[in-house]
Each structure stands twice: as C-alpha cells, then as structure tokens.
C-alpha positions in Angstrom: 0.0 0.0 0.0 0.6 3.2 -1.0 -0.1 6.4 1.0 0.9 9.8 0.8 0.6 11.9 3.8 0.7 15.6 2.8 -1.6 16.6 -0.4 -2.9 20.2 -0.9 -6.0 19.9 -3.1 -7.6 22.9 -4.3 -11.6 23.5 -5.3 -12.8 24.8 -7.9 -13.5 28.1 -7.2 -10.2 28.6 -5.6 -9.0 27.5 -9.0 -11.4 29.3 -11.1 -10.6 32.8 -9.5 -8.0 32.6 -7.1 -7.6 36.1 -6.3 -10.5 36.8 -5.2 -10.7 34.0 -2.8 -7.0 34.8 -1.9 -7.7 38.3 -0.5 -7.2 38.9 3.1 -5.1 35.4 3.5 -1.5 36.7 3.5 -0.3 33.4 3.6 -2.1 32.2 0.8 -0.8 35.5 -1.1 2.7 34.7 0.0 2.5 31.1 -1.7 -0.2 31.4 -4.7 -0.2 35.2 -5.2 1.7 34.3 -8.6 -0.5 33.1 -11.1 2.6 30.5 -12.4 2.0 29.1 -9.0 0.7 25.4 -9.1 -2.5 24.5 -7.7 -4.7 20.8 -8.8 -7.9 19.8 -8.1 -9.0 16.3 -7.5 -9.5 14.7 -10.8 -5.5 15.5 -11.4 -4.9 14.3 -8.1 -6.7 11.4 -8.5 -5.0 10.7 -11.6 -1.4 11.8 -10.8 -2.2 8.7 -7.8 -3.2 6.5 -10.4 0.1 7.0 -12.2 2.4 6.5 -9.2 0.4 3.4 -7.7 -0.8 5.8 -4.8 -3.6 4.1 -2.9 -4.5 6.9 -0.4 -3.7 10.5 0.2 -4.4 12.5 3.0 -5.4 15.6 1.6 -5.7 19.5 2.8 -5.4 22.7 2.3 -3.8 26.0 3.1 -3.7 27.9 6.8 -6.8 30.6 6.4 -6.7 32.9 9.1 -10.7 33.8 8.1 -13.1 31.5 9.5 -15.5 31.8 6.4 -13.0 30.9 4.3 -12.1 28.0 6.2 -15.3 26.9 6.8 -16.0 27.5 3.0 -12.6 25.2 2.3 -12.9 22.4 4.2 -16.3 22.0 4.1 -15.0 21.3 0.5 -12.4 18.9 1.4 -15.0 16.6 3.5 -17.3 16.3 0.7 -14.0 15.4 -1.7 -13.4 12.7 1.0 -17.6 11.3 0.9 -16.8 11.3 -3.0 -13.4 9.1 -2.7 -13.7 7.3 0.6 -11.1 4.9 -0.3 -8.7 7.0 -2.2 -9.0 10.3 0.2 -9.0 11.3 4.0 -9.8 15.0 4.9 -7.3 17.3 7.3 -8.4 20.4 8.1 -6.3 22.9 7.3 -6.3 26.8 8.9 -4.2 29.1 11.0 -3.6 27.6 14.5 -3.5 31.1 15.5 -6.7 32.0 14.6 -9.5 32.6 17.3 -11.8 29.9 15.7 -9.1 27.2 15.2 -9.9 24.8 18.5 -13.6 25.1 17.8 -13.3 24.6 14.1 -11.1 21.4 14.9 -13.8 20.0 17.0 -16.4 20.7 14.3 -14.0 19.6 11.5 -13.5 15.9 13.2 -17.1 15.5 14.4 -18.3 15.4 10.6 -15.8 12.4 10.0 -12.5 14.5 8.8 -9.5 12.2 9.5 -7.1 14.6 11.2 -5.5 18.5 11.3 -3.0 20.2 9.0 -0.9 20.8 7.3 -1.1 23.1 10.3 1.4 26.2 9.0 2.4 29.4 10.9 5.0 31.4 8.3 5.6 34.7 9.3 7.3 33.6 12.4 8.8 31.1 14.2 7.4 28.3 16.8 7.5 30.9 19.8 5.9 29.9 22.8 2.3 31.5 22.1 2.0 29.7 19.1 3.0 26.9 20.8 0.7 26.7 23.1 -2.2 26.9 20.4 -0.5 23.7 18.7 -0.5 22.0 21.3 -4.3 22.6 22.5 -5.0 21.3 18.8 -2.7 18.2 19.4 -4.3 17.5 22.3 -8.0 18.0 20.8 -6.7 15.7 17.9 -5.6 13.2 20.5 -8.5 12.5 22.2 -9.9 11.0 18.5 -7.0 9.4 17.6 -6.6 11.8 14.8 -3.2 12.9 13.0 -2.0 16.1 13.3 0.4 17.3 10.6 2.4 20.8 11.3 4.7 22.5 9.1 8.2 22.9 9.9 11.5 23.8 8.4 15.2 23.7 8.2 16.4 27.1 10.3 19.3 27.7 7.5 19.5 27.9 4.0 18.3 29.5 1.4 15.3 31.4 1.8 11.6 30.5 0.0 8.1 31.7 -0.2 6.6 29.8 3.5 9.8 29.1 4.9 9.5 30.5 8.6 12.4 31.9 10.8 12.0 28.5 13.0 14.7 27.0 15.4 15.8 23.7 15.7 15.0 24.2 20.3 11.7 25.1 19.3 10.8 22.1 16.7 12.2 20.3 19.8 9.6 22.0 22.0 6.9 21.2 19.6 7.8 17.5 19.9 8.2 17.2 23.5 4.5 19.3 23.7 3.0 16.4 21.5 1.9 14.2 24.8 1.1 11.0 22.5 -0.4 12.8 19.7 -0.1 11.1 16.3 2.3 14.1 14.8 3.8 14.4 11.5 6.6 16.9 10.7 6.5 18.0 7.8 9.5 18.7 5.3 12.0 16.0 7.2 11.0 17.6 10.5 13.6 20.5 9.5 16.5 18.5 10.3 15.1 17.4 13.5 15.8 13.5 12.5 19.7 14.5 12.9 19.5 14.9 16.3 18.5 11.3 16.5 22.5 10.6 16.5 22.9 12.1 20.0 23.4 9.7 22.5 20.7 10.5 25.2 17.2 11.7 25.1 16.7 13.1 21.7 16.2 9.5 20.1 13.6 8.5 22.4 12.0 12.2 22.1 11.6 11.2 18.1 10.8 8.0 18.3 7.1 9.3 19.6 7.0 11.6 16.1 6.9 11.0 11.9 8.8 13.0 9.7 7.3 13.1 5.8 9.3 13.2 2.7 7.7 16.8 1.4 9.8 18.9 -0.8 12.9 16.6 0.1 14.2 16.6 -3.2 14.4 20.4 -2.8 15.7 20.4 0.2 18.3 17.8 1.1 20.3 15.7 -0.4 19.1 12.3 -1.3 22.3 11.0 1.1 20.1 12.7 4.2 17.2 10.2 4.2 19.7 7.2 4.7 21.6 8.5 6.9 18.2 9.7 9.1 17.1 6.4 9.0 19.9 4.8 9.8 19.3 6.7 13.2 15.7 6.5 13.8 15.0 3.9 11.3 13.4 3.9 7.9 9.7 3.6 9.4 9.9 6.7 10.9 10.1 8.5 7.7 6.5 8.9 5.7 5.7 9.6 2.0 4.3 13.2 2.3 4.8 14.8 -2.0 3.4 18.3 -1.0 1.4 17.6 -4.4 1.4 19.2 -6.7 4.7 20.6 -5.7 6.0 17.1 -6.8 4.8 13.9 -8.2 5.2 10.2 -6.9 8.1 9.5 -9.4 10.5 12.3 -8.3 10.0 10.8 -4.9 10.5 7.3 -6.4 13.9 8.5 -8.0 15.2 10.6 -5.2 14.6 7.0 -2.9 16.6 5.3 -5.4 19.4 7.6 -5.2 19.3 7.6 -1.2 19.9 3.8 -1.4 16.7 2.9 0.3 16.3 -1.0 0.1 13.5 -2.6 -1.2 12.2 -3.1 2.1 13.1 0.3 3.3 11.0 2.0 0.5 8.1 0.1 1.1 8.1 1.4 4.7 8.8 4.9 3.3 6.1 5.1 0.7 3.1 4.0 2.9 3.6 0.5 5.2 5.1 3.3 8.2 2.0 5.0 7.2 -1.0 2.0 7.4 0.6 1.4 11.2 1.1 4.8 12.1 -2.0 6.1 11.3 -4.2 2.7 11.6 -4.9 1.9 8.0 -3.2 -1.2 7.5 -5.4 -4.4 7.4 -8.9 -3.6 6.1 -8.6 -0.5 3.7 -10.0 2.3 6.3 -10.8 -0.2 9.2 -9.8 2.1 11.7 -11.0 5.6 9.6 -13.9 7.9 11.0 -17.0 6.9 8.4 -17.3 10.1 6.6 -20.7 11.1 5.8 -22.6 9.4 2.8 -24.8 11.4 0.5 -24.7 15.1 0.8 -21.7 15.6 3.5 -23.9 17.6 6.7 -21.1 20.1 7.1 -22.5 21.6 9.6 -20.5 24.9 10.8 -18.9 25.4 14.2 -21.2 26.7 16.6 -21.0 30.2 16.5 -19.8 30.9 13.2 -20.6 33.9 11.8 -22.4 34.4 8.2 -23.1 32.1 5.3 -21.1 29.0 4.4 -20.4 28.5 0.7 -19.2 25.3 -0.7 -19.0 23.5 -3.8 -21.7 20.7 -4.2 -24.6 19.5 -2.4 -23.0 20.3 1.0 -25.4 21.2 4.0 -24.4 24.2 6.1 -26.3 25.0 9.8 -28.5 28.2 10.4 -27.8 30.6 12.9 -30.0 27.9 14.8 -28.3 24.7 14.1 -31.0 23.7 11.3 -29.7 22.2 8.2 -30.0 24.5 5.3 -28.8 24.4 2.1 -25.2 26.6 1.6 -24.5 28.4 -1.4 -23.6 26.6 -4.4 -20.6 27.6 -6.2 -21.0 27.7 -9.7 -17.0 26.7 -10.4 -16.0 23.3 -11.8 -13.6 21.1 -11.1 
C-alpha cells in the first residue's frame, strides 16, 4: 500500500478565481499570489495517484486565518473525501493562530474529517504562544485518535516563499509538547531527524513523532534520508509529496538515489504510514465513516455568516438547522 501523507488539493473556485478568494489570506498570497504558482484539483490528483500506484492521500489545504474561508474550504475537502472514501482522508487545514481554530477542529473531526493540518504558521517562528495553540489542537486531535500534521523547516538555507524563521530548540519543544499525539513533521522535520544521533534523550524524544518526505528533493540531499534512517530507522520517515509541488516519481527517483532498500521504501512510501495512522489491514478499518450522501457540514457553533461550498454540502442556520449553503458555480 501506498499512502501519501501531505496533499494540498484545491476547489474549484479557488481555481477558477484565485484572487478573489485569496484576499485577506497573507499566507495564501505569500504562496499562490503568482498566477505561475501550481495549484490541482481532484480529478489530477486522482490521476497523478493512479500514475504513481498511490492508494490513499491525506489531503488538505492552506492555513486561512478567516473562519468563512475556512469553513468554505474544508467544508469542501470533507465532501472530496464522501466522493473518494477509499482513495481520500480529509485534514483540516487553517491558522492555528486564529481565534476559531480549536472550535473549528472540533467541528472539523465530528463530521468524520481524519485529522489537522498541514497546520502552518509562516511569518514567524514556533515561539511559545503559538506553541501553546498547537498543542491545545494536538491534544483535541488526541482524544480522536486523529493525526496532526504541522509545518516545519530547516532554520538555514536559502530562503523561499513559507519558509519560517524557525529554530531547531523550538521544533524540539513542539515534539516534547505532543503528549502522545499522532504528529507528523513536515519537510523532514527541518533536520530534527539529525539529532536522532545524540546519544541521550533526543532519540527516544523522536521516536514518539513521523517525519514526511515533502519537498525533500528540494531540500536535502538524497544522502540525508539514509543517513536519518539509519538513526531512527526507515519507518519513521513517511511519503508526504506536498502535491502538486512534486509527483510520486521524483520521490521514487530521489529513494533510489538515497539507497533505500526494497524493504526500506516500502516502509517509506506508505507501510510506516498503514501502522502509524491505523490503515493497515482492512482498507480504512480504523477511519472515522465520513458522511454518505450530501456531506452535513454543519458549521462550528457560532460561526458567523453564510457557508459556501462547492456541491450538495449542507451548512447550519444561525439555529443549528440544516439548510442548504450556497452553491458555487466553479468546476472542477
């Protein structure tokens, strides 16, 4: 089995007129405000999967600091998931900064979503604040068994739209604040894995953690993920593309030339996955059932004006009665 941990998936009318639904999210700007930038919507995904033998992706989207648009979004992404139950599971992507974010976690994994992120804070580093709002989210995800995947990234370099000023003591922090959680780091855990080699603590710290394979081929050389998993062990690293950023068969190459073995790669491209997340055996034996038929996206309690969604998705009135949401009149 293949699975690939960290998809962004994009709706169509996001893709139809993404400035528009861009405005007021400077972290979408930062990453999409350029036209040439890629964005995909499900029927490539579905097919780029096809092509590289991909059985399931967990698929989000981008950190909104609006609650409508969040709502709006991933609302989207759970009616995706009802469509594909067996190719996609939903994470719900926003700002973990934002006001609404606990709330609309709560709401997000009571109507079946499979887990959080990729949860992305870019404009600064992992300071204690923001901290303490990932970790309220970890714990909410906790208590459902749900994943939580958080963005992180090498504190040196060369610098890139969404590349934070993060510290390697604070990904540490962010670790050691999981308490159990299921957590993915994303992006190799920014060199976290490294640290792996030091002789006390560090390795039993990461051994709690994944770290997915997003962007890798950008980032490090291919010599990196051998050496990492020589110190933690290959089943601690996950298949995570960052689609459409990259496709299965850059990842398949860039294995190749880090000297996985055939057993090694296997773990890599989804068997670390199945265990770590509960999807080996039956194909989603252990998933939340997602809503069949029209997905009752109900909003967060409290959320303020109209939902709008692509689809025959169901939003609450101000009183908690179902009501259709505005249809979009995009296509995929």
């Amino acid at each position: 089995m293949r699975i690939d941990v960290h998809v962004h998936l994009t709706p169509p009318y996001l893709l139809d007129d993404r400035k528009d639904a861009l405005r007021g999210e400077p972290a979408l700007e930062l990453l999409y405000g350029d036209e040439s930038a890629r964005m995909s919507g499900t029927p490539e995904l579905l097919a780029s999967m096809d092509g590289g033998r991909v059985d399931m992706a967990l698929v989000g989207g981008f950190p909104f600091r609006g609650e409508q648009g969040a709502l709006r979004f991933n609302s989207w992404i759970l009616e995706e998931c009802a469509r594909h139950p067996d190719r996609l599971l939903g994470m719900a992507a926003f700002d973990p900064r934002a006001p609404f974010a606990e709330k609309h976690a709560r709401w997000f994994l009571e109507q079946g979503g499979f887990g959080l992120g990729e949860l992305c804070v870019y404009d600064q580093g992992l300071t204690d604040p923001v901290l303490d709002r990932l970790e309220a989210l970890m714990s909410i995800a906790s208590e459902r068994g749900a994943p939580v995947l958080v963005h992180v990234n090498e504190p040196v370099g060369h610098s890139y739209p969404g590349k934070a000023p993060m510290e390697i003591r604070q990904i540490d922090s962010l670790v050691r604040r999981s308490r159990g959680a299921r957590l993915v780091l994303a992006h190799f855990g920014g060199g976290l894995p490294f640290f792996a080699a030091l002789k006390r603590q560090m390795k039993e710290s990461l051994a709690t953690v994944r770290f997915d394979t997003a962007a890798m081929p950008f980032l490090y050389d291919p010599s990196a993920l051998k050496a990492a998993a020589g110190f933690l062990g290959a089943g601690s690293f996950l298949y995570g593309s960052d689609y459409p950023l990259l496709g299965p068969g850059r990842y398949e190459k860039y294995f190749r030339e880090a000297g996985l073995t055939g057993e090694e790669t296997d773990l890599v491209f989804g068997e670390a996955a199945g265990d770590f997340l509960g999807l080996r055996g039956p194909l989603r034996a252990s998933v939340p059932a997602a809503a069949s038929g029209p997905v009752r996206a109900s909003g967060p309690a409290g959320a303020s004006g109209p939902v709008v969604a692509t689809g025959p998705v169901m939003a609450s009135g101000p009183d908690g009665d179902l009501e259709p949401a505005e249809e979009s009149e995009a296509s995929a």
